[in-house]
C-alpha positions as CSV (number, residue, x, y, z in Angstrom):
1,X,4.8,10.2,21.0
2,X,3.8,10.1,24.7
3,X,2.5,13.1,26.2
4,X,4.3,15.5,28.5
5,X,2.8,17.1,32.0
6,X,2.7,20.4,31.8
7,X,0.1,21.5,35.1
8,X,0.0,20.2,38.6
9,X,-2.2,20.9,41.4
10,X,-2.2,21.0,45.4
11,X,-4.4,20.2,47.8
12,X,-4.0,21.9,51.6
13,X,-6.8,19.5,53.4
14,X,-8.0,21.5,56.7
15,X,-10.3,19.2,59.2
16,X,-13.0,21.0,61.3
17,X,-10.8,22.5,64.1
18,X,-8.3,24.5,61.4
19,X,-5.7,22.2,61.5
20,X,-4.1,21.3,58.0
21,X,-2.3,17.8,56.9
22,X,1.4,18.4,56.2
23,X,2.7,14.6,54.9
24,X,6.4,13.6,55.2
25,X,7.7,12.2,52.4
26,X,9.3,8.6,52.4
27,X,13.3,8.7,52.5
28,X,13.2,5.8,50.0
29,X,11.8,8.9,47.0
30,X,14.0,9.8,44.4
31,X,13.0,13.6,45.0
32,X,12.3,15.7,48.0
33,X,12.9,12.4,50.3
34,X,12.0,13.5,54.0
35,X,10.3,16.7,53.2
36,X,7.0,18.2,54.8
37,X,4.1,18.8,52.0
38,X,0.9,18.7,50.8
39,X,-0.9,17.0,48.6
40,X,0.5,17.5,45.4
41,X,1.0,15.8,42.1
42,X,0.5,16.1,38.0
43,X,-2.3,16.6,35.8
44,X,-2.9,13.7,33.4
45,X,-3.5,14.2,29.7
46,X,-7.0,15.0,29.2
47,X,-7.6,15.8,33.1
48,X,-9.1,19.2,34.7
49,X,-7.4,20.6,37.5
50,X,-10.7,19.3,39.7
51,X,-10.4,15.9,39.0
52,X,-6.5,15.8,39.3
53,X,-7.2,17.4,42.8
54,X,-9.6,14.6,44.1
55,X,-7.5,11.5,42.5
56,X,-4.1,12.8,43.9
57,X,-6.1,13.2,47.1
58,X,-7.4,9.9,47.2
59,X,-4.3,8.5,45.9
60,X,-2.8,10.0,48.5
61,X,-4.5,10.0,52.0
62,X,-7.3,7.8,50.8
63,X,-9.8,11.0,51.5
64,X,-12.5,12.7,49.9
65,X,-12.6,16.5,50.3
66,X,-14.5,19.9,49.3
67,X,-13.2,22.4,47.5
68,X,-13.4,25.7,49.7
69,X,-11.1,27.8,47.4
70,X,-8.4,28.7,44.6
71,X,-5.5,29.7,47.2
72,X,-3.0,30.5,44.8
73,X,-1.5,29.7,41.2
74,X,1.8,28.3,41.5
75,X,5.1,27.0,39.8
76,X,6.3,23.4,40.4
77,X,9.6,22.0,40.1
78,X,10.4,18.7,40.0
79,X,14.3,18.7,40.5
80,X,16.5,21.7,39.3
81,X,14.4,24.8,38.0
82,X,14.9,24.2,34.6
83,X,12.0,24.2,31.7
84,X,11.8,20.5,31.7
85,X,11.2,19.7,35.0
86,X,8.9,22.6,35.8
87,X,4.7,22.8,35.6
88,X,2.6,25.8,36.4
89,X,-0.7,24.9,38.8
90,X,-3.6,25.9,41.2
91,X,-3.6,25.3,44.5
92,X,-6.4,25.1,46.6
93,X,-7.8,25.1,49.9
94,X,-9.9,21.5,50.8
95,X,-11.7,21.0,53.9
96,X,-12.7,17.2,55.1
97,X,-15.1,15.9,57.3
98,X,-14.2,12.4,57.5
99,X,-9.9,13.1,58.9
100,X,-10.4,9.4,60.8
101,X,-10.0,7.9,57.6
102,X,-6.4,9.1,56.4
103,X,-4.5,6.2,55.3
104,X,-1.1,7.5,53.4
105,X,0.1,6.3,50.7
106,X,3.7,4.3,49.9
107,X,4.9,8.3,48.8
108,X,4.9,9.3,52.5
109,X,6.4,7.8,56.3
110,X,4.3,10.2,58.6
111,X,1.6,12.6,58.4
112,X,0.7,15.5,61.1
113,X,-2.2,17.6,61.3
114,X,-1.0,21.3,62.2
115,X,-1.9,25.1,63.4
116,X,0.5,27.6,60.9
117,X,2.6,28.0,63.5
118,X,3.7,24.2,64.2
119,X,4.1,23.8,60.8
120,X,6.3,26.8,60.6
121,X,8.0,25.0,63.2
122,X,8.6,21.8,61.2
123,X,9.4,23.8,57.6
124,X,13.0,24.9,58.3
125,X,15.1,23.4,55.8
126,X,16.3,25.5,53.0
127,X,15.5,23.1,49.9
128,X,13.6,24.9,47.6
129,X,10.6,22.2,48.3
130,X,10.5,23.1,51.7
131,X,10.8,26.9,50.9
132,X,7.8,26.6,48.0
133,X,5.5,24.6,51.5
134,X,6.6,27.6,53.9
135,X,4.7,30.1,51.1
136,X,1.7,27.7,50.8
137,X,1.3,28.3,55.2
138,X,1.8,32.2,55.0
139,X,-0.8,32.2,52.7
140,X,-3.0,30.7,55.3
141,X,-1.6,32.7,57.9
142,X,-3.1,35.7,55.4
């Protein structure tokens, strides 16, 4: 029997002036198409929320980053909030020296690196993906 996910992790990546990476997702994914995010993705079996960080980051912005801090624990939904589609995770704060070398991945159409407030300004759909992003910048704004 193959195994299930059950923990996720996200990544807000902050360059040296403050800003933070919000990614668009492509319009051509099966959930949360055109949606401002972060970095975010699954734990594999076996995997510690560290590693999972650095691989999804690298998987997805081709960047390396340092771990400045636990922001938060969190809850995940991948589709309607029911037990199956849910995973319970850590989010953390990631700075990154080398920003010049973002290269997305196929999983997003357009990146932008943002103060709180522009992203604010970009987070105003009521989806509950976009809601769950709007808590990960007020706890930045913090």
């Amino acid at each position: 029997m193959p195994g299930q996910f059950l923990a996720g992790v996200g990544a807000v990546i902050q360059r040296h002036d403050g800003r933070f990476l919000l990614l668009r997702r492509s319009g051509e994914k099966d959930f949360a198409a055109d949606v401002w995010e972060c970095v975010t993705g699954r734990l594999e079996q076996g995997e510690g929320f560290e590693d999972a960080l650095r691989r999804e980051v690298q998987e997805e912005t081709g960047l390396s980053v340092e771990i400045d801090r636990i922001l938060d624990t969190t809850h995940f939904y991948r589709g309607e909030a029911v037990p199956e589609n849910e995973l319970v995770g850590v989010l953390f704060l990631c700075k990154t020296s080398n920003a010049g070398a973002l290269r997305t991945s196929a999983e997003h159409d357009d990146h932008r690196w943002v103060t709180t407030s522009e992203a604010l300004d970009l987070l105003v759909s009521d989806d509950p993906s976009t809601m769950w992003m709007r808590g990960v910048v007020e706890l930045l704004m913090e």
